[in-house]
N, C-alpha and C positions, 0 to 999 in steps of 0.2 A: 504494500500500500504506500503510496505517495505522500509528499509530506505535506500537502493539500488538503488531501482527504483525511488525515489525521485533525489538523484544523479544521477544517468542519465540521468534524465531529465532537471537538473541541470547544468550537463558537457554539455549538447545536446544547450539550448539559451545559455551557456558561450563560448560554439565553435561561433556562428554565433555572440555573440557580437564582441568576438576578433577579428574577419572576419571582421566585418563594421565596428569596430574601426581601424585597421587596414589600411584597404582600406580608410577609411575617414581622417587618420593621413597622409597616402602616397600623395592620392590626393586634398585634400580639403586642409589641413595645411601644405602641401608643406616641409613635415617632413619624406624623405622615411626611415630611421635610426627607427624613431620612430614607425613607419606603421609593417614596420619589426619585433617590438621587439614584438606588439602585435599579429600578426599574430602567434609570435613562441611561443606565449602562449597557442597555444591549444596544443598541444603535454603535458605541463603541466598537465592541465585539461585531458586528459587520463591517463595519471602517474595517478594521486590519485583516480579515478576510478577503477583502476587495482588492486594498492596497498589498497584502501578498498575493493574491491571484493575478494580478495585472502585474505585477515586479515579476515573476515567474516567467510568465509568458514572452513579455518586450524586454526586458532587460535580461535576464537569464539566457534568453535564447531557449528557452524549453519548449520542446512538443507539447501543446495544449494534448492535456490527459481527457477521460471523460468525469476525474475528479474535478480538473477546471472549468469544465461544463455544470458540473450539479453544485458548482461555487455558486454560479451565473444564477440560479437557478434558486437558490437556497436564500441567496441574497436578495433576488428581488421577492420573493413571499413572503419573507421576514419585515422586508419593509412594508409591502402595501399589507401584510395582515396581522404587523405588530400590533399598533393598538386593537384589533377586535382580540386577539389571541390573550392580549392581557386583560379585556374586561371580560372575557369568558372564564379564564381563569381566577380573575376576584370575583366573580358570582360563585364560583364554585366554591372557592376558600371561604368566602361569608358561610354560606350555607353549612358545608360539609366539614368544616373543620372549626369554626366560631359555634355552628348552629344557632345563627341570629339573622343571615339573610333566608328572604324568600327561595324558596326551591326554584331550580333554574328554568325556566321559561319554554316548556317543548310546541313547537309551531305543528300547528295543522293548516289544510287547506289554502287557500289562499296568502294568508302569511309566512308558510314554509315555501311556497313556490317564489315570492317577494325576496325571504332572507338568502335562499340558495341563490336566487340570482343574481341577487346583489355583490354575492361571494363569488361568482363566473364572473363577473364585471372587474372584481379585485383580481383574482385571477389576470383577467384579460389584460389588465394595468399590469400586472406583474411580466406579464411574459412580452409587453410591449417595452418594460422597460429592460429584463432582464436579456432580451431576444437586442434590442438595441445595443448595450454591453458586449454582446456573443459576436452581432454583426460587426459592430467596430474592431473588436480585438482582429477577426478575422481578415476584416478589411486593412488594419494595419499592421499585421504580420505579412503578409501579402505571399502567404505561399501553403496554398491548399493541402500538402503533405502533412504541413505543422499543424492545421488547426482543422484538420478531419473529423477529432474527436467532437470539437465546437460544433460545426456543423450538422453531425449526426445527433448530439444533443437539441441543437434549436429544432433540427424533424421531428424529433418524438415531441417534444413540448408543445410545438403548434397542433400535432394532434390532437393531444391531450387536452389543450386549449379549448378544441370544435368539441370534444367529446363532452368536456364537463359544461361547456357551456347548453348542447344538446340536451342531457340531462336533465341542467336546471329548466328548462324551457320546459320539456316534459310534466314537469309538476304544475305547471297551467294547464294540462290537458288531462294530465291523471293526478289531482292531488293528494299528497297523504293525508290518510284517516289517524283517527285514533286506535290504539289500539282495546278493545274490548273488554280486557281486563285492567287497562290502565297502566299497565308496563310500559316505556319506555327506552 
């Protein structure tokens, strides 16, 4: 494994520490300033992800891996669905670990069809900006050997892109129900 994809993996548990450090400094030590300050460290933690991905690639001279693709990739999700990702995870921290927020909120009908799509549109932002990244790198390495891996990543993303956007569209024409006995 690359030493890329090490750091992703790396950025990937440092986002979810800040997350519960965060959430745990807000709520448990009654410090929101400080809950705060950790939370806005994961934007951090993508900066040098980026900033080694792109040093890697133009300056190193390195063959784009398809670990510097799912950089690309990891980076721009993280940005366009950091905040919903951290208010999903304080609903859930209120609730299941305070037990003092309301139970999390499950969409049916028309409102699940509204919040998935909204989430394809995030999506769509992501892969517009991440695909933008992938196309640049590519365009200035300028030499399709090196940056194959880029490539063959921006193809699966864009379809991924049609499919999940497919999907969410679907739930306007078949929306979820409840389920019967109330599970979730």
């Amino acid at each position: 494994m690359s030493l890329i994809a090490y750091l992703i993996i790396g950025v990937e548990i440092g986002f979810w520490v800040f997350v519960s450090a965060g959430l745990a400094a807000r709520y448990l030590l009654n410090r929101p300033r400080l809950g705060l300050a950790l939370l806005a460290m994961t934007p951090v933690l993508d900066a040098v992800l980026l900033v080694a991905t792109t040093r890697d690639i133009l300056v190193n001279d390195a063959a784009a891996s398809l670990a510097h693709g799912i950089a690309a990739v990891y980076l721009s999700v993280s940005l366009t669905f950091g905040r919903r990702i951290v208010r999903w995870a304080d609903e859930r921290f209120q609730h299941y670990v305070l037990r003092r927020g309301p139970r999390p909120k499950a969409f049916y009908g028309r409102a699940h069809a509204v919040y998935n799509f909204r989430g394809s549109l995030l999506y769509l932002l992501a892969w517009l900006l991440g695909g933008g990244y992938l196309f640049l790198l590519i365009t200035l390495v300028g030499d399709p050997d090196r940056t194959r891996a880029l490539s063959g990543v921006l193809r699966v993303w864009t379809a991924s892109v049609i499919i999940d956007l497919l999907i969410s569209l679907s739930y306007f024409v078949w929306p979820r129900q409840p389920q019967p006995d109330g599970a979730d």
